[in-house]
C-alpha positions as a Markdown table, in Angstrom:
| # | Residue | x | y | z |
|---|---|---|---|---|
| 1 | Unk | 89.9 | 68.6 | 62.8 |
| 2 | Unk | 93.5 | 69.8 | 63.0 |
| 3 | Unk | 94.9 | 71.7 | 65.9 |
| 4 | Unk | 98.8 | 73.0 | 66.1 |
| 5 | Unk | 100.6 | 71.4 | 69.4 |
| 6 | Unk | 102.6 | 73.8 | 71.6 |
| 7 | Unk | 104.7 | 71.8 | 73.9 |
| 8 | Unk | 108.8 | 72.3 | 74.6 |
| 9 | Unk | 109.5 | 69.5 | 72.1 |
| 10 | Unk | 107.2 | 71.4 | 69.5 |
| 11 | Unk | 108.8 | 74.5 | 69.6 |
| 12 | Unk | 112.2 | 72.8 | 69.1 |
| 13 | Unk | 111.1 | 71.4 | 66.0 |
| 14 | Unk | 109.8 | 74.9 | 65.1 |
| 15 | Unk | 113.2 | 76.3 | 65.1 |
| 16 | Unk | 114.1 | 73.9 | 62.4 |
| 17 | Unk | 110.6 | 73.7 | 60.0 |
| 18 | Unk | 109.2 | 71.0 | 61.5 |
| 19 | Unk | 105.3 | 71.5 | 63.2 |
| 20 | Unk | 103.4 | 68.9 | 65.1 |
| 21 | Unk | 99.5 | 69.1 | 64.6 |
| 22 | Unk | 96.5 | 66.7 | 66.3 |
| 23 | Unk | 94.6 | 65.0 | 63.7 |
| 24 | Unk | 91.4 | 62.8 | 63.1 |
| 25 | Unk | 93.0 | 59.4 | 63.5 |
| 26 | Unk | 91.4 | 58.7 | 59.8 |
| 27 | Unk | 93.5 | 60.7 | 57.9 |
| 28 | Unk | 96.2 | 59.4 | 55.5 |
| 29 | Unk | 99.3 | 61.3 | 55.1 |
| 30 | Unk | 97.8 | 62.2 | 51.5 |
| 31 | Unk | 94.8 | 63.7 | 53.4 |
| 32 | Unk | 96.8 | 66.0 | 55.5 |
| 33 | Unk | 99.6 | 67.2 | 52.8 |
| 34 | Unk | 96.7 | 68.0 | 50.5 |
| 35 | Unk | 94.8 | 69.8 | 53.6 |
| 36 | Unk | 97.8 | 71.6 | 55.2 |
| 37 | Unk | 99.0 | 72.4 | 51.7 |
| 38 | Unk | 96.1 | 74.1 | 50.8 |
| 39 | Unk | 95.0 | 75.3 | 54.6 |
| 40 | Unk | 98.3 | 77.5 | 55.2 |
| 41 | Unk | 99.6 | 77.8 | 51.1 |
| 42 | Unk | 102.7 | 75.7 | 51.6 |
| 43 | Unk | 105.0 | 73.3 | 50.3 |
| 44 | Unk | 104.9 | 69.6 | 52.4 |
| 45 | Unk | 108.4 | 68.0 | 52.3 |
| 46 | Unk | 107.3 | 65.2 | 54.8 |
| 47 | Unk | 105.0 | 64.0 | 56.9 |
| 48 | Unk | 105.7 | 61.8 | 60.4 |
| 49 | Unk | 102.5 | 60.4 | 62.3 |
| 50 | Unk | 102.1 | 58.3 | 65.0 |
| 51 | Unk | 99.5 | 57.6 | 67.3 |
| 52 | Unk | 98.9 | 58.7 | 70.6 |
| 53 | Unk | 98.5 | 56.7 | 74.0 |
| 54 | Unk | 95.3 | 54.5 | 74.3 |
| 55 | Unk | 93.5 | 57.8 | 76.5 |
| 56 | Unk | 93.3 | 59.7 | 73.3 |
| 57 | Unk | 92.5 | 56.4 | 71.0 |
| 58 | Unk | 90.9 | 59.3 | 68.2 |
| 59 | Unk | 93.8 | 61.2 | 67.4 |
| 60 | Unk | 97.1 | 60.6 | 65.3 |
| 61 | Unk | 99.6 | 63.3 | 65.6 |
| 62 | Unk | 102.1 | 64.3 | 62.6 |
| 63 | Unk | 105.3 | 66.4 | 62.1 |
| 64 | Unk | 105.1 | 68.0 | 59.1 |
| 65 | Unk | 108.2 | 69.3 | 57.7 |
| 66 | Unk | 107.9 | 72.2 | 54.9 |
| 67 | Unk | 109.9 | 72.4 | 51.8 |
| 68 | Unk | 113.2 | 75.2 | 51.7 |
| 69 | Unk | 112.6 | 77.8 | 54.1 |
| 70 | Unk | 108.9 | 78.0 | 54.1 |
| 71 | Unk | 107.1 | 79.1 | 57.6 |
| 72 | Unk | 103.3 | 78.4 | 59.3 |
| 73 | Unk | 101.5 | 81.1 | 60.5 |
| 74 | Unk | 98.7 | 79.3 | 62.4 |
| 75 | Unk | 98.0 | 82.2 | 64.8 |
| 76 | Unk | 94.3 | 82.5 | 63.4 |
| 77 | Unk | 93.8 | 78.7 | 64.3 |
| 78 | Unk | 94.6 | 79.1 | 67.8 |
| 79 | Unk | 91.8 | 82.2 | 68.1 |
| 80 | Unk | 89.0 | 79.4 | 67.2 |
């Protein structure tokens, strides 16, 4: 499960290459490099995850920032 957030703070980060996704809680930062990398054919620089409040106890959330100037297009993910 990964699903691109869309919140004020989000779309800042966009501006400069950084996207925020909702995760499975499971998933090591290795996971989600190899899944993002190979989801949207990109280039990971780093990866930031915390955890959300206790409400949502199975999600992690991560910025992902991309190598150079590399861009997501996630516009097919938000149709499912």
């Amino acid at each position: 499960m990964i699903r691109p957030i869309l919140t004020e703070k989000s779309l800042r980060l966009m501006e400069e290459g950084q996207y925020t996704f909702d995760l499975n809680r499971e998933w090591t930062k290795p996971q989600i490099k190899f899944f993002v990398e190979d989801l949207f054919n990109v280039n990971v620089r780093s990866i930031r995850t915390y955890r959300l409040p206790r409400q949502l106890k199975t999600q992690k959330r991560a910025i992902i920032q991309l190598q150079g100037n590399q861009t997501l297009d996630y516009s097919f993910a938000e149709e499912e």
